[in-house]
CHARMM internal coordinates of N, CA and C (Angstrom, degrees):
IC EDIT
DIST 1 N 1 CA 1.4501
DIST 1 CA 1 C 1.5286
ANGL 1 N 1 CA 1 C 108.00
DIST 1 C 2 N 0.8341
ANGL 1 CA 1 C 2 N 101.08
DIHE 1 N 1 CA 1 C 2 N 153.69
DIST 2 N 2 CA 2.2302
ANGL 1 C 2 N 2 CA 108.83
DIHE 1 CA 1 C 2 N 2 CA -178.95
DIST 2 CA 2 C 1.4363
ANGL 2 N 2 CA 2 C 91.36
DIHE 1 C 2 N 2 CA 2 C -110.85
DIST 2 C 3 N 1.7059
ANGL 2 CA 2 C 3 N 95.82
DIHE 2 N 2 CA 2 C 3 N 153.43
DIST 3 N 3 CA 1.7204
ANGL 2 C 3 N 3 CA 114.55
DIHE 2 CA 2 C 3 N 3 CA -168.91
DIST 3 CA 3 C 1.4416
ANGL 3 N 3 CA 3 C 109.33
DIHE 2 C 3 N 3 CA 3 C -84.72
DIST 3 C 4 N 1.4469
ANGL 3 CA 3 C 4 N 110.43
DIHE 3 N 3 CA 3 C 4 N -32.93
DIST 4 N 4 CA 1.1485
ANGL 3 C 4 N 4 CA 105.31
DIHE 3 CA 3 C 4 N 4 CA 178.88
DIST 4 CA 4 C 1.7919
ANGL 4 N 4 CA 4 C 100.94
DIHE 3 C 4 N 4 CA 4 C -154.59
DIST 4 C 5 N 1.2406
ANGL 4 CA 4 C 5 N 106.98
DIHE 4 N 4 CA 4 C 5 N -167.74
DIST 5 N 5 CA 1.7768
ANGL 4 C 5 N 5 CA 128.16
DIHE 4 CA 4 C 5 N 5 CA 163.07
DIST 5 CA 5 C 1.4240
ANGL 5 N 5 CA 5 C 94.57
DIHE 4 C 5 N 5 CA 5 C -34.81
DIST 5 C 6 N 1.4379
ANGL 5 CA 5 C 6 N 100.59
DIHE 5 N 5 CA 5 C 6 N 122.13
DIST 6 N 6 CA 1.3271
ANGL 5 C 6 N 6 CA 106.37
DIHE 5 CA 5 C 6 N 6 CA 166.51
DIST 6 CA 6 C 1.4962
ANGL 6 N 6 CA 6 C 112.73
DIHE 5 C 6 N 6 CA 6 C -151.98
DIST 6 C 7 N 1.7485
ANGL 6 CA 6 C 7 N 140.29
DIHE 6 N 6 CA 6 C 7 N 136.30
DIST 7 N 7 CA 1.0880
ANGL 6 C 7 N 7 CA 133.23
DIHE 6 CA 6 C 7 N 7 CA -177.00
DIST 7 CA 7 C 1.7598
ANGL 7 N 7 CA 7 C 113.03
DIHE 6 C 7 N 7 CA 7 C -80.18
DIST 7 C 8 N 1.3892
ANGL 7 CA 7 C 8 N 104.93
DIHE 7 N 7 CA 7 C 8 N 132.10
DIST 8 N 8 CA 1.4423
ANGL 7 C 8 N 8 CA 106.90
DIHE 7 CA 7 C 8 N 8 CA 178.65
DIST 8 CA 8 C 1.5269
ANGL 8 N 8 CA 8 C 105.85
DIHE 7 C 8 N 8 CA 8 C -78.14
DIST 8 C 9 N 1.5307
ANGL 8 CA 8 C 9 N 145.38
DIHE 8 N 8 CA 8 C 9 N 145.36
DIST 9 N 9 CA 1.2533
ANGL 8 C 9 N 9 CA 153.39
DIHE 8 CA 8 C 9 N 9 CA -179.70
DIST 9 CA 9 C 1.8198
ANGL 9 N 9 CA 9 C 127.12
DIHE 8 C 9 N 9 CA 9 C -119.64
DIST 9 C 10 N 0.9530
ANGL 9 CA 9 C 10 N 147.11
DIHE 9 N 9 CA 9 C 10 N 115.07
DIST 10 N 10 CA 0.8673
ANGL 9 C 10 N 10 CA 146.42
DIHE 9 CA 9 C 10 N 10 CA 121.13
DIST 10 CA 10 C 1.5089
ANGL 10 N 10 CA 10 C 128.57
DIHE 9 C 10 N 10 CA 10 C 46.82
DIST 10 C 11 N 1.4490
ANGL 10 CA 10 C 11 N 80.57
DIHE 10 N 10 CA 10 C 11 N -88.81
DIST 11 N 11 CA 1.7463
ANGL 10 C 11 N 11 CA 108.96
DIHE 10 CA 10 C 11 N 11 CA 170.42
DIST 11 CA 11 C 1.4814
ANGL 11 N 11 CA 11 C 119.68
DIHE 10 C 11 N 11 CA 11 C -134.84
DIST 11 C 12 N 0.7938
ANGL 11 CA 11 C 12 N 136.17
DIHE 11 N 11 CA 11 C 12 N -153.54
DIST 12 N 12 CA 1.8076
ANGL 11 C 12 N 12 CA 130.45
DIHE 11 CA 11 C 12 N 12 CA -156.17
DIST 12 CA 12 C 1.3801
ANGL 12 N 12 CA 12 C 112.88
DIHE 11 C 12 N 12 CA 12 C -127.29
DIST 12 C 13 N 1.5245
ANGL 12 CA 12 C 13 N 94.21
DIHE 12 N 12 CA 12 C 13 N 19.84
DIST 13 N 13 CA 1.7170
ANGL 12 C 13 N 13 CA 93.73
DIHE 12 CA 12 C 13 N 13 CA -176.68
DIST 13 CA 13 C 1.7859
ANGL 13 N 13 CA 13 C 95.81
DIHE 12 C 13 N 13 CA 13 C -122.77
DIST 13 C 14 N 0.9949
ANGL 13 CA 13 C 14 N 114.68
DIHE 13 N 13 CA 13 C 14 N 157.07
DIST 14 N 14 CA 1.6441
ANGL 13 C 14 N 14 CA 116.55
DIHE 13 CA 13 C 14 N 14 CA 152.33
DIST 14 CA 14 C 1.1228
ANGL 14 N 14 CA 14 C 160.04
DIHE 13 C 14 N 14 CA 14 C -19.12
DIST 14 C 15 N 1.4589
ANGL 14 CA 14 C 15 N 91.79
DIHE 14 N 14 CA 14 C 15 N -70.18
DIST 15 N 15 CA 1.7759
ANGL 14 C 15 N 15 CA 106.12
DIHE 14 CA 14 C 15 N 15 CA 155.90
DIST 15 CA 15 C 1.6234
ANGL 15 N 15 CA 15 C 104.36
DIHE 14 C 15 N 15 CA 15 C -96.98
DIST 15 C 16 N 1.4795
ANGL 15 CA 15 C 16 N 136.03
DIHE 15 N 15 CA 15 C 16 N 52.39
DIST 16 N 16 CA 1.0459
ANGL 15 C 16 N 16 CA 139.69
DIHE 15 CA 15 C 16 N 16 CA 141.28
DIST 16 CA 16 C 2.0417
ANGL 16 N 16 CA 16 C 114.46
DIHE 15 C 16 N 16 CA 16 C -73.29
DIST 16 C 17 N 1.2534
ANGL 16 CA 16 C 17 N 120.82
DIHE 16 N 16 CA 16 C 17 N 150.27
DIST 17 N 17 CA 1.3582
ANGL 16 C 17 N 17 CA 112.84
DIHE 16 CA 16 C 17 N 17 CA -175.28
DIST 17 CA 17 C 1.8943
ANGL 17 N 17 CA 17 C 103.42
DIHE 16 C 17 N 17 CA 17 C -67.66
DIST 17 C 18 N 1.8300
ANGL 17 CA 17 C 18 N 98.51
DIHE 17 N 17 CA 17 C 18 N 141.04
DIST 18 N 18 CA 1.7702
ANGL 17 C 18 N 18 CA 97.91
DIHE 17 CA 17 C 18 N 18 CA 142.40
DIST 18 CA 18 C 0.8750
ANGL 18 N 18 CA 18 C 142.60
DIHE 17 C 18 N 18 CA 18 C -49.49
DIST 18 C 19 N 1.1011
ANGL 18 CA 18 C 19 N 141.04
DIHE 18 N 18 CA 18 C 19 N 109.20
DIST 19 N 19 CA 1.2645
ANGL 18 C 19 N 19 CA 150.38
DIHE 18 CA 18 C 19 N 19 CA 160.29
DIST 19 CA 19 C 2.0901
ANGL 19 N 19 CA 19 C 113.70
DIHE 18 C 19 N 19 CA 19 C -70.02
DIST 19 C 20 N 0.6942
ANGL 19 CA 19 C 20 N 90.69
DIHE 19 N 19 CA 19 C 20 N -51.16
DIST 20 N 20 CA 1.8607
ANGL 19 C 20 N 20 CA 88.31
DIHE 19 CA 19 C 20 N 20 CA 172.74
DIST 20 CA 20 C 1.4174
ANGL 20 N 20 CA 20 C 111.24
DIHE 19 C 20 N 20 CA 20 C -170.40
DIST 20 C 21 N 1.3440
ANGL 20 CA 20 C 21 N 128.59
DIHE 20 N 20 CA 20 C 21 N 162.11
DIST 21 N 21 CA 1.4184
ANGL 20 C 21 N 21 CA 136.48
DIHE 20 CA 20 C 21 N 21 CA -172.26
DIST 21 CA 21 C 1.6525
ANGL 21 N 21 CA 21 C 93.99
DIHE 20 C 21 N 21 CA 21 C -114.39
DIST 21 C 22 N 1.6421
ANGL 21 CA 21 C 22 N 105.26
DIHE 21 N 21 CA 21 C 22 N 119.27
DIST 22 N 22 CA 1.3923
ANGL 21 C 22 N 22 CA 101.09
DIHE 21 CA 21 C 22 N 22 CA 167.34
DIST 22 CA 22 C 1.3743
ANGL 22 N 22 CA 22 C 113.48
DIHE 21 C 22 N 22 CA 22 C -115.96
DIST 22 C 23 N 1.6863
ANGL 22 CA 22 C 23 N 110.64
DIHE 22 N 22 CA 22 C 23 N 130.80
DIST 23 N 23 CA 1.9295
ANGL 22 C 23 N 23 CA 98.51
DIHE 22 CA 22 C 23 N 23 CA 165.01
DIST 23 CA 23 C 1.4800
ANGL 23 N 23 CA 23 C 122.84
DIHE 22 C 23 N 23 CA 23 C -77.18
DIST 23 C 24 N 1.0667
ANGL 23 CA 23 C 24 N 112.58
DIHE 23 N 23 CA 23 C 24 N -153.29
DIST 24 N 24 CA 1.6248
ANGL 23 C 24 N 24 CA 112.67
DIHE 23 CA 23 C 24 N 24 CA -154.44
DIST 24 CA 24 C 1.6206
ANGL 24 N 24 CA 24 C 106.35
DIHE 23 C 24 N 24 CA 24 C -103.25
DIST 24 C 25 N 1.3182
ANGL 24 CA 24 C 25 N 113.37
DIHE 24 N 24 CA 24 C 25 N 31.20
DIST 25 N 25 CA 1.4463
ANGL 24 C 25 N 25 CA 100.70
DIHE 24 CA 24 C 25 N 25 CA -158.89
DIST 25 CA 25 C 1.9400
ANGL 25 N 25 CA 25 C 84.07
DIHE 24 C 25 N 25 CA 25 C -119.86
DIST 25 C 26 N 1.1937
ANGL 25 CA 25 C 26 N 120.98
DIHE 25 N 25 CA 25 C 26 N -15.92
DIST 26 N 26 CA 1.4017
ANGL 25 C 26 N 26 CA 145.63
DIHE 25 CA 25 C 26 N 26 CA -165.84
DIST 26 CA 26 C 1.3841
ANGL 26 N 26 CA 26 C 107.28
DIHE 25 C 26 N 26 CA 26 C -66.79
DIST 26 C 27 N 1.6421
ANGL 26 CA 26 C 27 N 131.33
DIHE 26 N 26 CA 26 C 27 N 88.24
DIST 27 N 27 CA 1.1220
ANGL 26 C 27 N 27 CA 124.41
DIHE 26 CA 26 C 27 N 27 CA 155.63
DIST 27 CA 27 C 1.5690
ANGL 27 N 27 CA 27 C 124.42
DIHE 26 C 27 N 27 CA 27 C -52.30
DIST 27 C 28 N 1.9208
ANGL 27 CA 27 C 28 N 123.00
DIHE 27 N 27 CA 27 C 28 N 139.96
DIST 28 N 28 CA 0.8196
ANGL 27 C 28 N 28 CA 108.27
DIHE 27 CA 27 C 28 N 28 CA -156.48
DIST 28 CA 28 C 1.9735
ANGL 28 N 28 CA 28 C 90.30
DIHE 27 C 28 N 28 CA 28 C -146.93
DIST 28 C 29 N 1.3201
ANGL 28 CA 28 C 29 N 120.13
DIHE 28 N 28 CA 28 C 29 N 177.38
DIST 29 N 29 CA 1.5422
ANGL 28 C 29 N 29 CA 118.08
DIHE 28 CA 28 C 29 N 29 CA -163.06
DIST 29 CA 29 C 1.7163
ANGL 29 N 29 CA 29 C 104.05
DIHE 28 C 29 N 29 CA 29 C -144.47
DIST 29 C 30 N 1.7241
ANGL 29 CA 29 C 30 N 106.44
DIHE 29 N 29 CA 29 C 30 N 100.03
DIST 30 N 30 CA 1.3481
ANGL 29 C 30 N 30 CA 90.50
DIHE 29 CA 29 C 30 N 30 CA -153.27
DIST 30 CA 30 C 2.1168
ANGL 30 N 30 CA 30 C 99.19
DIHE 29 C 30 N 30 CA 30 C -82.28
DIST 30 C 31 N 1.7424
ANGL 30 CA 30 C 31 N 99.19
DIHE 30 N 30 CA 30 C 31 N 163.53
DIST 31 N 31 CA 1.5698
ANGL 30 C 31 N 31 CA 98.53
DIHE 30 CA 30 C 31 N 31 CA -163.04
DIST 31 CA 31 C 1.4789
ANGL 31 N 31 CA 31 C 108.68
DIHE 30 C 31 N 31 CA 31 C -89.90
DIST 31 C 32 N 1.8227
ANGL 31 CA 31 C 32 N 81.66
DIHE 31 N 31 CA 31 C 32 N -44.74
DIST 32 N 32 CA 1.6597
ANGL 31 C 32 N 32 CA 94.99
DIHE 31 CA 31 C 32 N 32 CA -158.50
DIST 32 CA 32 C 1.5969
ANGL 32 N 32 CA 32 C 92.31
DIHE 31 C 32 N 32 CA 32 C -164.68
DIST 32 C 33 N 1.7005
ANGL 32 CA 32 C 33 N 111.72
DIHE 32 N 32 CA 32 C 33 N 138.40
DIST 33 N 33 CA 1.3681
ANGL 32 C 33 N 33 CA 116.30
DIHE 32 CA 32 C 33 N 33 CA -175.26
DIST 33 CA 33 C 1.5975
ANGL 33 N 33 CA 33 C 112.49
DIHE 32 C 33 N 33 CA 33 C -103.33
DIST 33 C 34 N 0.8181
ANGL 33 CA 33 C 34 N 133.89
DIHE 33 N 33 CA 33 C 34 N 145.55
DIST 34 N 34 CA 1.4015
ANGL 33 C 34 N 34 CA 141.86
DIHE 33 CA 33 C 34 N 34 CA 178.66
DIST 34 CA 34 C 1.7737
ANGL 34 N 34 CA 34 C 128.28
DIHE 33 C 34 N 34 CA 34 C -134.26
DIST 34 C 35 N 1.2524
ANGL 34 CA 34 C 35 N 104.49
DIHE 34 N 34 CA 34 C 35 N 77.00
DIST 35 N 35 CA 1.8875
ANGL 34 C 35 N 35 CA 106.63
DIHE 34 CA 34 C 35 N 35 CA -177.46
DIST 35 CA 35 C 1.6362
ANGL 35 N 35 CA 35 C 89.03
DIHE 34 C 35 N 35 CA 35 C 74.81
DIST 35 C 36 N 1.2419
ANGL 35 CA 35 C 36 N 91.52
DIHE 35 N 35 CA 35 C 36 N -121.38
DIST 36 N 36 CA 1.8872
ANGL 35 C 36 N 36 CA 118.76
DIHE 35 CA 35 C 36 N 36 CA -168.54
DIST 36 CA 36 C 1.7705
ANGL 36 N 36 CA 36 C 102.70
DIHE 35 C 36 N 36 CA 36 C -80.70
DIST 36 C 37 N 1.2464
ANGL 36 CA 36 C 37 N 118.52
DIHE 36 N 36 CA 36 C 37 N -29.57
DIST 37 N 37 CA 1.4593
ANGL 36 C 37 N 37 CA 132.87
DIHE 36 CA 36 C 37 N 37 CA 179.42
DIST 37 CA 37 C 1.7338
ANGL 37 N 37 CA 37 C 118.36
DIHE 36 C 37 N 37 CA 37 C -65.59
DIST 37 C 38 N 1.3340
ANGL 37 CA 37 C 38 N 115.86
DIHE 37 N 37 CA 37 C 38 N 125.64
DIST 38 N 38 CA 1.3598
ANGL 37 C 38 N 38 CA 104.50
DIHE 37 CA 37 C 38 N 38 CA 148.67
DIST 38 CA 38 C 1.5399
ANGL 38 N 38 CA 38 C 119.43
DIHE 37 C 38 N 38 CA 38 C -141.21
DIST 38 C 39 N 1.1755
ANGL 38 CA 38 C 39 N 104.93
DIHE 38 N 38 CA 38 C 39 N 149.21
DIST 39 N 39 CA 1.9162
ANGL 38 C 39 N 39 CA 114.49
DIHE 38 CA 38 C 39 N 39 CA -169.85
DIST 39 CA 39 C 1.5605
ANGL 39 N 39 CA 39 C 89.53
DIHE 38 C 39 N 39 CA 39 C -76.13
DIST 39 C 40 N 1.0078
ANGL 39 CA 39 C 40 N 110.90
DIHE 39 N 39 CA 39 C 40 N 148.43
DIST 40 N 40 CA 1.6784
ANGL 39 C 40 N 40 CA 133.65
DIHE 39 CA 39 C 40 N 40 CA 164.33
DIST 40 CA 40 C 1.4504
ANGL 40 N 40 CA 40 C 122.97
DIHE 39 C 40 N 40 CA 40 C -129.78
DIST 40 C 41 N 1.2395
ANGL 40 CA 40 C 41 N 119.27
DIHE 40 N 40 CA 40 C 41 N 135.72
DIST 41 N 41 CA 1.3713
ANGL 40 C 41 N 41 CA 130.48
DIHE 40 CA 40 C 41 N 41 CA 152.72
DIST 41 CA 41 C 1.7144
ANGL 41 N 41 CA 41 C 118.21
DIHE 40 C 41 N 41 CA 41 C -75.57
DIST 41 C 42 N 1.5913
ANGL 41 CA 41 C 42 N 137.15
DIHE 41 N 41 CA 41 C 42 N 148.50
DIST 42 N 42 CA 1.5126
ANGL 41 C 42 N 42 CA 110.63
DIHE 41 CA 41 C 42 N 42 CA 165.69
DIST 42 CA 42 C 1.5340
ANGL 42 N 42 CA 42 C 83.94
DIHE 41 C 42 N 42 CA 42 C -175.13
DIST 42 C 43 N 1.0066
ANGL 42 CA 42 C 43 N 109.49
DIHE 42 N 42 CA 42 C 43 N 142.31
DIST 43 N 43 CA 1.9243
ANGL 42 C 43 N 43 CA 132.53
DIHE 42 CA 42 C 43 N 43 CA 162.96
DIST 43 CA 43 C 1.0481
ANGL 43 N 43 CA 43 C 109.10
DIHE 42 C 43 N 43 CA 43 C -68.72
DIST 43 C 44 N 1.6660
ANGL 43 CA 43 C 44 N 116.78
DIHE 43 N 43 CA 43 C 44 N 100.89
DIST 44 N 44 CA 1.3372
ANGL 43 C 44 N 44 CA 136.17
DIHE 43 CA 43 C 44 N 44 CA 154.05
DIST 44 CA 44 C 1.5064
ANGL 44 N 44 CA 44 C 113.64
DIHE 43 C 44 N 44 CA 44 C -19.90
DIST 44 C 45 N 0.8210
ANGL 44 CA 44 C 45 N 129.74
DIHE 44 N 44 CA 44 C 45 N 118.08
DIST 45 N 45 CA 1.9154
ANGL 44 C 45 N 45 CA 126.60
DIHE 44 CA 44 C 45 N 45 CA 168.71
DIST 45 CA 45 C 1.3947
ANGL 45 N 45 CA 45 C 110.81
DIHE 44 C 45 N 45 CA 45 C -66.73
DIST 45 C 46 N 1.3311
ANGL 45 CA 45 C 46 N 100.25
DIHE 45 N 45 CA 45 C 46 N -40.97
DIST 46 N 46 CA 2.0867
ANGL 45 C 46 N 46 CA 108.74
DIHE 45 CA 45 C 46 N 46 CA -179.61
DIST 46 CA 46 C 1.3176
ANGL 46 N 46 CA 46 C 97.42
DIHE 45 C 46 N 46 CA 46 C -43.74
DIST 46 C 47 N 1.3601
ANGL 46 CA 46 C 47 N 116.10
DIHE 46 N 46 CA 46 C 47 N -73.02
DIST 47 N 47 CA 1.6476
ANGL 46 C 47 N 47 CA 135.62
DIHE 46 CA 46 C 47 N 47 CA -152.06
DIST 47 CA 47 C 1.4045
ANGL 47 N 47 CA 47 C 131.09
DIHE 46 C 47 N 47 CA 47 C -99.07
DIST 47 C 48 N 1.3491
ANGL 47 CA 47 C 48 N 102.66
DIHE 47 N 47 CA 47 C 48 N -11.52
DIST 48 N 48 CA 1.6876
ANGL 47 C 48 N 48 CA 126.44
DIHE 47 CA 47 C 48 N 48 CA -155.67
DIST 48 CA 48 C 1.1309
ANGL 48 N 48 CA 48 C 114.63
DIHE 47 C 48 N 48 CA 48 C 47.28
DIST 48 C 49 N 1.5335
ANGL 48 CA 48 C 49 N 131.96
DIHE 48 N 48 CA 48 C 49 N 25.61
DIST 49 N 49 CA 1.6847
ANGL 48 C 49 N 49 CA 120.12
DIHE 48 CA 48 C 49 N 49 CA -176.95
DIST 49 CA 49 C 1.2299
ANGL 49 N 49 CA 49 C 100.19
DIHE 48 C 49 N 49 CA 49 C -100.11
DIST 49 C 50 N 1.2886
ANGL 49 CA 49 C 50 N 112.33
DIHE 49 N 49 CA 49 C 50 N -167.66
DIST 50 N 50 CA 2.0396
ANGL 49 C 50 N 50 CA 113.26
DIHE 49 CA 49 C 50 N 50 CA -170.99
DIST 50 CA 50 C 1.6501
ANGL 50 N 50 CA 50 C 96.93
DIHE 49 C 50 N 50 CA 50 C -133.22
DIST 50 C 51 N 1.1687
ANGL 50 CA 50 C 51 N 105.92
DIHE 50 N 50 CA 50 C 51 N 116.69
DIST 51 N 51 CA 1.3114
ANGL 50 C 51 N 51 CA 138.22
DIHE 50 CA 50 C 51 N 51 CA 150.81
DIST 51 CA 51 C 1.3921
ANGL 51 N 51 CA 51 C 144.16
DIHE 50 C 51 N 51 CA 51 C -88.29
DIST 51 C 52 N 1.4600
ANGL 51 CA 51 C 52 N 125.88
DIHE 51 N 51 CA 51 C 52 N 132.28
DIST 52 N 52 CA 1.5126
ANGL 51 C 52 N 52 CA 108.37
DIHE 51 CA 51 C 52 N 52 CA -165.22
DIST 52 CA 52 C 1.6802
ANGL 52 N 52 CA 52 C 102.01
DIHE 51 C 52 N 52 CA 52 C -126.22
DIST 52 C 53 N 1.3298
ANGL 52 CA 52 C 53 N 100.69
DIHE 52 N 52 CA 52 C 53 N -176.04
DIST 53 N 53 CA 1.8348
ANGL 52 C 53 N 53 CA 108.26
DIHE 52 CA 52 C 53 N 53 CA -165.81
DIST 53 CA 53 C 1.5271
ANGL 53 N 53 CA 53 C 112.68
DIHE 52 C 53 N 53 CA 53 C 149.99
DIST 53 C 54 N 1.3079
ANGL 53 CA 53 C 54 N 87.13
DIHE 53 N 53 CA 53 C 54 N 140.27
DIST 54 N 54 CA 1.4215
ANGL 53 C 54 N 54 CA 101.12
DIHE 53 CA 53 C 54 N 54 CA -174.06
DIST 54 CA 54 C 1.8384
ANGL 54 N 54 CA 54 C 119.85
DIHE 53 C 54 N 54 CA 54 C -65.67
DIST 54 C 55 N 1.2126
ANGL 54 CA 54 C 55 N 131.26
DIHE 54 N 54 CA 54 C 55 N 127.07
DIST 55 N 55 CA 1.2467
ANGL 54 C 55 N 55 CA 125.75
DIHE 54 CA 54 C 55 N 55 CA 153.66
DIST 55 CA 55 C 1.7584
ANGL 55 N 55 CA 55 C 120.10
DIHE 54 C 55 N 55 CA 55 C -128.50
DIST 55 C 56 N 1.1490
ANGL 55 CA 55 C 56 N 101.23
DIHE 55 N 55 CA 55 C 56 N 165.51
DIST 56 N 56 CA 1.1607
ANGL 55 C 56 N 56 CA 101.13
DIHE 55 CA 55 C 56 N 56 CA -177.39
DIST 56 CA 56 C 1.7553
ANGL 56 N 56 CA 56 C 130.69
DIHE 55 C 56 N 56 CA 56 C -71.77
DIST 56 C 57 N 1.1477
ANGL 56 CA 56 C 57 N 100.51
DIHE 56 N 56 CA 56 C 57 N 130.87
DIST 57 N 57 CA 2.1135
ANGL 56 C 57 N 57 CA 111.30
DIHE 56 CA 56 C 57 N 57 CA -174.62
DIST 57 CA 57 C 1.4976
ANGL 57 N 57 CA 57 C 101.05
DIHE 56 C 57 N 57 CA 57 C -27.37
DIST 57 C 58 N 1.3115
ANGL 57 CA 57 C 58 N 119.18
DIHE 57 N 57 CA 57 C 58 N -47.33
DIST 58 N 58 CA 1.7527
ANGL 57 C 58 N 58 CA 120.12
DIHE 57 CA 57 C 58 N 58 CA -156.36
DIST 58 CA 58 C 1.9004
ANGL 58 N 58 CA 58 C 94.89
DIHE 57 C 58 N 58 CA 58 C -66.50
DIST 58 C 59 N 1.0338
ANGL 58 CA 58 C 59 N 116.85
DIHE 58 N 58 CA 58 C 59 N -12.98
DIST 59 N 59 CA 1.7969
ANGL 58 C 59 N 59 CA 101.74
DIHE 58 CA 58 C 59 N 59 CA -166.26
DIST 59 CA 59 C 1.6148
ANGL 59 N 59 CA 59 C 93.03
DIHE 58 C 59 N 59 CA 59 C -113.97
DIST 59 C 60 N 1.1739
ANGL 59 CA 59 C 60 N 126.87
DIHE 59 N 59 CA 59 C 60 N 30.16
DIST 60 N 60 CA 1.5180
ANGL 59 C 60 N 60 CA 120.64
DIHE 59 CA 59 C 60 N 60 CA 149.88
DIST 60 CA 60 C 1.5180
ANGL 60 N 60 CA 60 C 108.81
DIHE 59 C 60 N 60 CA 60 C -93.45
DIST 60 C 61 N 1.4828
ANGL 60 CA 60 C 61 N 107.25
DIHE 60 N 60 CA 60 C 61 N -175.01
DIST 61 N 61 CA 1.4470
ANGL 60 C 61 N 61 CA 127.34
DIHE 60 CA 60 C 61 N 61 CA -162.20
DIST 61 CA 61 C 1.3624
ANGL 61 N 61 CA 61 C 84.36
DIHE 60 C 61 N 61 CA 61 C -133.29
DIST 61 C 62 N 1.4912
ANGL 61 CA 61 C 62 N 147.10
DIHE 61 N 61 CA 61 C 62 N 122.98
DIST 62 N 62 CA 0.7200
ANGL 61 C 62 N 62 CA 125.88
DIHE 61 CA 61 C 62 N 62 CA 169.08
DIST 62 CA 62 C 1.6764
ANGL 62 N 62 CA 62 C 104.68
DIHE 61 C 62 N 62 CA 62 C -96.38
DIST 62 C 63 N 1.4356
ANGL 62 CA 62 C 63 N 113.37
DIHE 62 N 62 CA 62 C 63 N 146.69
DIST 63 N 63 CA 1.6200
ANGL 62 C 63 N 63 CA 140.06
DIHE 62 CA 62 C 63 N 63 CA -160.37
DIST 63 CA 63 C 1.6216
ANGL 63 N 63 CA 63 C 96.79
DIHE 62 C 63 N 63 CA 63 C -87.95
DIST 63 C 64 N 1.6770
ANGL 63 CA 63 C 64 N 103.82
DIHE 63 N 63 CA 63 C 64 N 115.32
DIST 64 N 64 CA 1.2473
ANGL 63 C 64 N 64 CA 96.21
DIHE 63 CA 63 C 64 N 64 CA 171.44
DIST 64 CA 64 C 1.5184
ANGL 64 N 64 CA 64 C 121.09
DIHE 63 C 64 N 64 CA 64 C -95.79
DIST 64 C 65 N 1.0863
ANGL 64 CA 64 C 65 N 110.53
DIHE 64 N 64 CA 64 C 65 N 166.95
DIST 65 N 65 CA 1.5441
ANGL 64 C 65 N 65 CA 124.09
DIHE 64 CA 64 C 65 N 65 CA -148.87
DIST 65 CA 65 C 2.0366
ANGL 65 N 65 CA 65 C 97.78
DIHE 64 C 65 N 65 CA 65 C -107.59
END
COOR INIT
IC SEED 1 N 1 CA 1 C
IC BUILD
């Protein structure tokens, strides 16, 4: 799950394009981690389909075990 508002990306850099704005209520399935980067899987709310994109490590929750 992400803590809060966070922009979905493209690619793993910054000025890569948006792809979608998710809030914090958005369960999400991480793919693959990268430095500060991680790829996500997550079910669109618009559409219910699953979409993926990079956001940044700091806006997860990390899941305790």
């Amino acid at each position: 799950m992400i803590a809060r508002r966070c922009e979905v990306r493209l690619k793993p850099k910054m000025k890569s394009t948006v792809l979608a704005i998710l809030d914090g209520t958005i369960k999400v399935v991480v793919l693959q981690e990268v430095h500060k980067w991680v790829y996500i899987s997550y079910i669109n709310p618009a559409d219910n389909l699953a979409e993926s994109g990079w956001i940044l490590k700091k806006y997860l929750i990390k899941k305790e075990q």
